[in-house]
C-alpha positions as CSV (number, residue, x, y, z in Angstrom):
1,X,-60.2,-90.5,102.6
2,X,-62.2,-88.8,99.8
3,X,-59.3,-86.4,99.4
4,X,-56.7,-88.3,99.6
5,X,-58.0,-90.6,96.4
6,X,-58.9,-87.1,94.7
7,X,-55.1,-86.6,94.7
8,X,-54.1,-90.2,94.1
9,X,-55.9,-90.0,91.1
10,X,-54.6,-86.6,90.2
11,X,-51.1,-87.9,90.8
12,X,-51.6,-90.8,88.5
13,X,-52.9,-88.9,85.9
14,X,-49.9,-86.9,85.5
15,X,-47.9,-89.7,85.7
16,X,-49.5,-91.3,82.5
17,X,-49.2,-88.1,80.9
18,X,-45.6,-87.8,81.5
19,X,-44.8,-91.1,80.8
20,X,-46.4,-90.5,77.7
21,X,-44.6,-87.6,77.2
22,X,-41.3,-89.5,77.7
23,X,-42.3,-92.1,75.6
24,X,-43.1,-90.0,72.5
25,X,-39.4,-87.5,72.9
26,X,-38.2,-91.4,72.9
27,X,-39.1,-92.4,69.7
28,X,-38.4,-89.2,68.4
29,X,-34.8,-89.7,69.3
30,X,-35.1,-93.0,67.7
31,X,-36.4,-91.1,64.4
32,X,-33.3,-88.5,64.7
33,X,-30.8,-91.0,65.2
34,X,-32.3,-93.2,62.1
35,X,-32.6,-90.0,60.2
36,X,-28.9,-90.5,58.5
37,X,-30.1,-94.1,57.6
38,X,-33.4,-93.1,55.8
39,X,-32.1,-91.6,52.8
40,X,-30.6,-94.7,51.6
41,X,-34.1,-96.3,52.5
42,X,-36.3,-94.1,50.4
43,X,-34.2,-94.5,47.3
44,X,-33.9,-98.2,47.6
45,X,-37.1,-98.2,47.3
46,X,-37.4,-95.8,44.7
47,X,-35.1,-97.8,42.6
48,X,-37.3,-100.9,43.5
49,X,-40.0,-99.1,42.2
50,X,-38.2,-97.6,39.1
51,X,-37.1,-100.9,38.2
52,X,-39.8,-102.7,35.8
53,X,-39.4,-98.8,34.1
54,X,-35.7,-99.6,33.5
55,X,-35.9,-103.0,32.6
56,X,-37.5,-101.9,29.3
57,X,-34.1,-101.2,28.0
58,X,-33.6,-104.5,27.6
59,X,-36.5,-105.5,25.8
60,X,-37.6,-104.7,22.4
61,X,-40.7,-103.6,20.4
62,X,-42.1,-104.9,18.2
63,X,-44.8,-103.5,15.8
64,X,-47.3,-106.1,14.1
65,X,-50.4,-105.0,12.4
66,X,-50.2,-101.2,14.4
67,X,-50.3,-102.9,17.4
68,X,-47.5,-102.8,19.6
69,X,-45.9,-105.4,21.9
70,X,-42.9,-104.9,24.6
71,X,-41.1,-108.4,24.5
72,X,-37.8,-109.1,26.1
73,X,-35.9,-110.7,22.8
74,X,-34.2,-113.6,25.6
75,X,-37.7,-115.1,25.0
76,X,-37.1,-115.5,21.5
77,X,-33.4,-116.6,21.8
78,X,-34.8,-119.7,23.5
79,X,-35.9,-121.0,19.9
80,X,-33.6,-120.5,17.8
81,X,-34.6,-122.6,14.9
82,X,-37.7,-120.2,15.1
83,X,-37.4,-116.4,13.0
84,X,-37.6,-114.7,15.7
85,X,-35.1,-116.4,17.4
86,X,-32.9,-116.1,14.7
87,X,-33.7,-112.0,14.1
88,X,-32.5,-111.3,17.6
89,X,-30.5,-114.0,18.1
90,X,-26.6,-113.5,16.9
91,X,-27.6,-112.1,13.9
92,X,-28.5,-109.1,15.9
93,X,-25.2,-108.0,16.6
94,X,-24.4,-108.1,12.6
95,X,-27.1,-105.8,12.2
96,X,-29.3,-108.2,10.5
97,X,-32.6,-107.0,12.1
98,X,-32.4,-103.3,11.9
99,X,-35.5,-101.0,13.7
100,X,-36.9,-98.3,12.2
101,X,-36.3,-94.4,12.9
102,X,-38.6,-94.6,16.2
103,X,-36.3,-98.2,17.7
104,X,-39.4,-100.1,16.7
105,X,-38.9,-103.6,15.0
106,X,-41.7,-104.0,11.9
107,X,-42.5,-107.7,11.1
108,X,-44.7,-110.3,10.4
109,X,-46.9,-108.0,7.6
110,X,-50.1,-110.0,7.0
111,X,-50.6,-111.6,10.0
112,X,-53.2,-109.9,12.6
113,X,-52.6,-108.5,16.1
114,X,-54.7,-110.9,17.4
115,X,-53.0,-114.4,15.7
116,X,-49.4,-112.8,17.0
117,X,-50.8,-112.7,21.0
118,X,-50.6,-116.6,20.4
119,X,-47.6,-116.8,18.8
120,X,-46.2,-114.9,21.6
121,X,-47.5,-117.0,24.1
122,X,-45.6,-120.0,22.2
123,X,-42.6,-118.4,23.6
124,X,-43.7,-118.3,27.2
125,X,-45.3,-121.6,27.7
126,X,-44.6,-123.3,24.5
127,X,-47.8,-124.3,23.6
128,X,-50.1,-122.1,20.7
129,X,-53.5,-122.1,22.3
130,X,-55.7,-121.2,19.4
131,X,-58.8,-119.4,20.9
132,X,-62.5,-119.2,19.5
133,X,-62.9,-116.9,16.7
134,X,-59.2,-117.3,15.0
135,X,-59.0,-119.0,12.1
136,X,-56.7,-122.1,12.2
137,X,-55.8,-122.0,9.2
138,X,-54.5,-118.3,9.5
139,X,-52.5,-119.8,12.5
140,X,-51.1,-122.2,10.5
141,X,-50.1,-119.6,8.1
142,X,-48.8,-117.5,10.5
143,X,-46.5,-120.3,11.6
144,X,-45.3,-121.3,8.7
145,X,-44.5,-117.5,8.0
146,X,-42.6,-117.6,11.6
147,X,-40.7,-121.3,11.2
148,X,-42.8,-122.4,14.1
149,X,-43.9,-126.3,14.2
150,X,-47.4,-126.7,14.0
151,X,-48.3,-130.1,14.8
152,X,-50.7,-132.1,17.9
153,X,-47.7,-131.4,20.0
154,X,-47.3,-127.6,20.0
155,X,-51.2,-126.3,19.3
156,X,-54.0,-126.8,21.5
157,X,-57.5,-126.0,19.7
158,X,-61.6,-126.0,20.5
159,X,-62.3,-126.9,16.3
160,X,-60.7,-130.5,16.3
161,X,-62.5,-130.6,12.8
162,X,-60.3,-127.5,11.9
163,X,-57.2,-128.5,13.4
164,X,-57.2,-131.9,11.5
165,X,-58.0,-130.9,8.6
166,X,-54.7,-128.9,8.3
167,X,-52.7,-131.7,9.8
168,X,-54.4,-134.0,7.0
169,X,-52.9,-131.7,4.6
170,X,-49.3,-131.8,6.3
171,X,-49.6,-135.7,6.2
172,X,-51.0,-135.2,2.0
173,X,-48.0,-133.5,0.9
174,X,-45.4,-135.2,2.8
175,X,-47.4,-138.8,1.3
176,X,-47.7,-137.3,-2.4
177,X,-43.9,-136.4,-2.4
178,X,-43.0,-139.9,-1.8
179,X,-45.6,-140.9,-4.5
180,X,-44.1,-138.3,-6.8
181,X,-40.0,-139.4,-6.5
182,X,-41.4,-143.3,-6.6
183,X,-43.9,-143.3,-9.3
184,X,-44.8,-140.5,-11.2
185,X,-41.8,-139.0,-11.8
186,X,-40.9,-141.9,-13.7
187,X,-43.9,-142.3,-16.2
188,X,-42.5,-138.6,-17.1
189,X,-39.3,-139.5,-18.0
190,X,-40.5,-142.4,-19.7
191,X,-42.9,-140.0,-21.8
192,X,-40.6,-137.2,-22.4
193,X,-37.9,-140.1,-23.6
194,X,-40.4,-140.9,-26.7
195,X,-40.3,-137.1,-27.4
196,X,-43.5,-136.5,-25.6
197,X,-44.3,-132.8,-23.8
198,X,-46.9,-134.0,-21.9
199,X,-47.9,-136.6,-19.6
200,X,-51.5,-138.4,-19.1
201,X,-50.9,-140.6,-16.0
202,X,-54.0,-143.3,-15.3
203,X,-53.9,-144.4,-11.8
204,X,-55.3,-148.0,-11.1
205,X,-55.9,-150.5,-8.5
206,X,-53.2,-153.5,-7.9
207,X,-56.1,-156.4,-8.6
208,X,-57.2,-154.3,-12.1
209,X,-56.4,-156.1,-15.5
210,X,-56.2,-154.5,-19.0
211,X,-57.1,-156.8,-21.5
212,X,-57.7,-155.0,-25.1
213,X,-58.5,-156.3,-28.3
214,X,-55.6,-155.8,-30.2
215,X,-57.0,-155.0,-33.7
216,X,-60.2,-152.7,-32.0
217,X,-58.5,-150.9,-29.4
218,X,-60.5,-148.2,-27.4
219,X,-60.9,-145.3,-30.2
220,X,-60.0,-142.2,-27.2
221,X,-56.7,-142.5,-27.5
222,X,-56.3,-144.3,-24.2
223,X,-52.7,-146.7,-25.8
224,X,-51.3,-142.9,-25.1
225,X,-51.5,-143.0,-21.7
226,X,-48.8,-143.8,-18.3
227,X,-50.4,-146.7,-16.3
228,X,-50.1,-146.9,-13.0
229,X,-50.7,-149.7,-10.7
230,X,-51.0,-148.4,-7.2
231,X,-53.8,-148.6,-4.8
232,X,-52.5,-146.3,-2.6
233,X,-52.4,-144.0,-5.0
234,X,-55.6,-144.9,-6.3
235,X,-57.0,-144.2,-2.0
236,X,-55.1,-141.4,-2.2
237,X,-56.8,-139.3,-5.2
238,X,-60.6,-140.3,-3.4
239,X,-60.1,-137.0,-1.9
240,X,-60.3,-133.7,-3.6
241,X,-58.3,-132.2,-0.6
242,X,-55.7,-134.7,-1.7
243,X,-56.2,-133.6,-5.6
244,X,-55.6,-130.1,-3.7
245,X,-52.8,-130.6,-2.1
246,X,-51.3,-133.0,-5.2
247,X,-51.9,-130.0,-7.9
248,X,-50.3,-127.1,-5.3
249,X,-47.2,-129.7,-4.8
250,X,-46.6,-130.3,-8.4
251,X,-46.7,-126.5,-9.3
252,X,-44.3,-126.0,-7.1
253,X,-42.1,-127.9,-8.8
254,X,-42.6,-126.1,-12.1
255,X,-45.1,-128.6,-14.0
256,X,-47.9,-126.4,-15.8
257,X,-51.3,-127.3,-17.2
258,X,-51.8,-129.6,-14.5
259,X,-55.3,-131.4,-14.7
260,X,-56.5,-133.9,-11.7
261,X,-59.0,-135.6,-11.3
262,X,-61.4,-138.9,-12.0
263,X,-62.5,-140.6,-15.3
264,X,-63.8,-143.8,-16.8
265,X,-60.9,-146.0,-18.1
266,X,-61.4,-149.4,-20.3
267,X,-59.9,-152.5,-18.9
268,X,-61.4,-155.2,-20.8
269,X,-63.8,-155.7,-23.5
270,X,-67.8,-156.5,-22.5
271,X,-68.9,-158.2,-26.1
272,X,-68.4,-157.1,-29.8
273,X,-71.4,-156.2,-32.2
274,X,-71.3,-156.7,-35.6
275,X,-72.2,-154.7,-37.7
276,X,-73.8,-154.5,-41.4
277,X,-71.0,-154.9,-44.0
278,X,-69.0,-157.4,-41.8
279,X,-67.5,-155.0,-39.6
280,X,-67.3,-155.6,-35.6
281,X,-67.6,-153.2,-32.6
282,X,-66.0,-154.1,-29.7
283,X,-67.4,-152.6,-26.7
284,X,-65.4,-152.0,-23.5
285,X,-65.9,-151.9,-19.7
286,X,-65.1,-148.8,-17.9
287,X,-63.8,-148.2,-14.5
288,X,-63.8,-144.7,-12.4
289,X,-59.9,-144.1,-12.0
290,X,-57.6,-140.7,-10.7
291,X,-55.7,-139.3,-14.0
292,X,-53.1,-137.0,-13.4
293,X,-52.5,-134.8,-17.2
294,X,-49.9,-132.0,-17.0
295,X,-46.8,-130.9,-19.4
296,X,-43.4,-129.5,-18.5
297,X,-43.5,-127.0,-21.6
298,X,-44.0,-123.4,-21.1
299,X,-47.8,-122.8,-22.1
300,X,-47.2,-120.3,-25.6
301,X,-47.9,-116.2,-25.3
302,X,-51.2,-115.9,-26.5
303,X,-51.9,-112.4,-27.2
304,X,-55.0,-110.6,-26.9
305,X,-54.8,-107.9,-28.7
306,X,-57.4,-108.2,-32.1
307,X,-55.8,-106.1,-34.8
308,X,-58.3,-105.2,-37.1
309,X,-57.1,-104.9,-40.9
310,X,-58.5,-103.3,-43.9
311,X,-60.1,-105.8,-45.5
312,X,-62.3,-105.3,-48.8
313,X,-66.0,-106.2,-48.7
314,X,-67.0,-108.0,-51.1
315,X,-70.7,-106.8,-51.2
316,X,-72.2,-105.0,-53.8
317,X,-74.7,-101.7,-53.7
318,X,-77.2,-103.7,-55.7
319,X,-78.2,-106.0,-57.9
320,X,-76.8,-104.2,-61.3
321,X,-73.6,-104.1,-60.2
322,X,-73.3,-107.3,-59.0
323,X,-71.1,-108.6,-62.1
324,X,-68.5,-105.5,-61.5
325,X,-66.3,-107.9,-59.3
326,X,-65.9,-110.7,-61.7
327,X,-62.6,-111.1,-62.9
328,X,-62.9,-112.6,-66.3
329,X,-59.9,-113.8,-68.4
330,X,-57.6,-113.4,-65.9
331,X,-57.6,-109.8,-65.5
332,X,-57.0,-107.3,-62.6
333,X,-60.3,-107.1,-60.8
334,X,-61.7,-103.3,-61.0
335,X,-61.3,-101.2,-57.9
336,X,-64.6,-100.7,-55.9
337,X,-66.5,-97.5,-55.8
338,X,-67.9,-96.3,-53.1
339,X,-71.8,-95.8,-53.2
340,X,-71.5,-92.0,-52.7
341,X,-69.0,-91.9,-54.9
342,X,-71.1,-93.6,-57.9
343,X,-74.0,-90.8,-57.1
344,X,-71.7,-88.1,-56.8
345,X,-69.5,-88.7,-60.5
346,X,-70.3,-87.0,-63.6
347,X,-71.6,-90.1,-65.1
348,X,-74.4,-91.0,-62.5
349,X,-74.9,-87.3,-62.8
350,X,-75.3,-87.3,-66.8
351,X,-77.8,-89.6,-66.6
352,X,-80.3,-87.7,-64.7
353,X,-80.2,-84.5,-66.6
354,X,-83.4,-84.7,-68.8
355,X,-83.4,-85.7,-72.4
356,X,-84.9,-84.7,-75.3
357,X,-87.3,-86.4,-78.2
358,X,-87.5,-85.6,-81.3
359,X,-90.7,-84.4,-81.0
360,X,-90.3,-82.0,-78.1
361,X,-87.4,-80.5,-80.2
């Protein structure tokens, strides 16, 4: 019994060998006959692989601040009212947007490598997420450089303080043009009708009165002045941002000397003094009001160069020849002498040889 499960077991153990053996030449039969079919395999794959390296000729680079970024330009042509989405838009293909000598697209000088990240991710999700540690107003600059909107819609920012402030100044300008067209633009034309170059524009409330006295009128020169009855005007210039934003606007539009700003202006008069010899003093009550001066003239070349001319001094040596320069009857005034001169001539020099007596002769 022993041997006969000596050789059982021998017998199964070269049947698991062999069947081991069978099953291994199997599935390299299956490896020969798949052999025609792994070639294709492998550089399928390969391409797979190769792919994100040969999509790059489809996208473009772009080089802002040295730093360069590998964008596909159909991001860009998703915004076309955007520059960049009109740079590779259609105005590609006319050779509008030309790369340099390396295929490398140069743009957006001035604006950092680190403000541009942002911008690009405007492109992916639509939304400029302004991060701590750039500046929002450099953003802002940046957009407007780029013809992106910048408004609550499109920018998400930590400094709500910062990010206010800048749509503050966007709701200034747009407020102060409406002002200008409506308002001040006319007190202009009435001043430059009257042959005036300048303007000095006073802006007060809608419940102020002006009541002068019409022999003693305020003696600054006030009757001069453009009146203005607008409060919202008046809320408008309580903030020097606005003043800011007023005096950048109006440059723009070619006004020079422009002065903004707050000053006491008379309305009425408080009492009158009189004073000795019968004549009166009326005194007036003054208000803190926004002015706006400026002039439409082109401000006159002043030169600063000093020339310095030959002119003749009119001081004298000393004392004794202090009646040299008079000019008497009407004649030609005698030409000055120099002081070294005088010593040097033969009559200063006659005069200090010694002289004789009489006596010592």
């Amino acid at each position: 019994m022993k041997r006969r499960s000596r050789s059982c077991g021998t017998n199964g153990e070269l049947q698991g060998g062999f069947s081991r053996d069978t099953e291994e030449r199997r599935q390299e039969g299956r490896r020969s006959n798949t052999g025609g079919c792994r070639g294709p395999r492998m550089s399928s794959a390969l391409q797979r692989e190769a792919e994100p390296a040969g999509g790059t000729q489809g996208k473009v680079t772009l080089v802002v601040d040295g730093t360069h970024f590998v964008v596909d330009p159909a991001a860009f042509t998703a915004h076309p009212d955007t520059m960049l989405g009109r740079m590779f838009g259609p105005a590609r293909q006319h050779s509008f947007t030309r790369p340099n000598g390396k295929g490398e697209y140069e743009l957006a000088e001035g604006i950092s490598a680190a403000i541009f990240r942002v911008v690009l991710d405007f492109y992916t999700t639509g939304v400029l997420r302004c991060p701590d540690g750039i500046s929002v107003a450099e953003l802002r600059e940046a957009c407007d450089y780029l013809c992106i909107n910048f408004d609550h819609s499109t920018v998400r920012c930590r400094d709500l303080s910062a990010l206010l402030h800048e749509l503050s100044n966007d709701g200034a300008r747009r407020q102060f043009e409406a002002f200008l067209e409506e308002l001040v633009v006319p007190a202009m034309v009435s001043s430059a009708q009257e042959g005036e170059r300048e303007c000095h524009i006073v802006v007060l409330t809608d419940d102020d009165t002006v009541d002068w006295d019409q022999e003693h009128p305020p003696p600054m020169g006030e009757e001069y002045s453009q009146i203005l009855y607008s409060t919202k005007l008046y809320r408008f210039f309580k903030y020097i941002e606005n003043r800011d934003v007023a005096k950048a606007l109006l440059k723009e539009r070619g006004l020079k000397n422009i002065r903004i700003g707050i000053e006491g202006y008379p309305t009425c008069k408080e009492k009158v003094k009189r004073r000795p010899g019968g004549r009166s003093e009326v005194i007036y009550n003054y208000v803190q009001r926004p002015f706006i001066q400026l002039s439409w003239e082109k401000e006159e070349g002043k030169s600063r160069h000093v020339d310095f001319q030959c002119v003749r001094s009119k001081s004298v040596p000393n004392l004794a020849g202090a009646g040299e320069g008079v000019v008497r009857g009407g004649s030609a005034p005698a030409p000055q002498v120099d002081e070294l001169d005088r010593l040097n001539g033969p009559t200063h020099r006659l005069s200090l040889l010694p002289t004789r007596t009489p006596s010592e002769s």
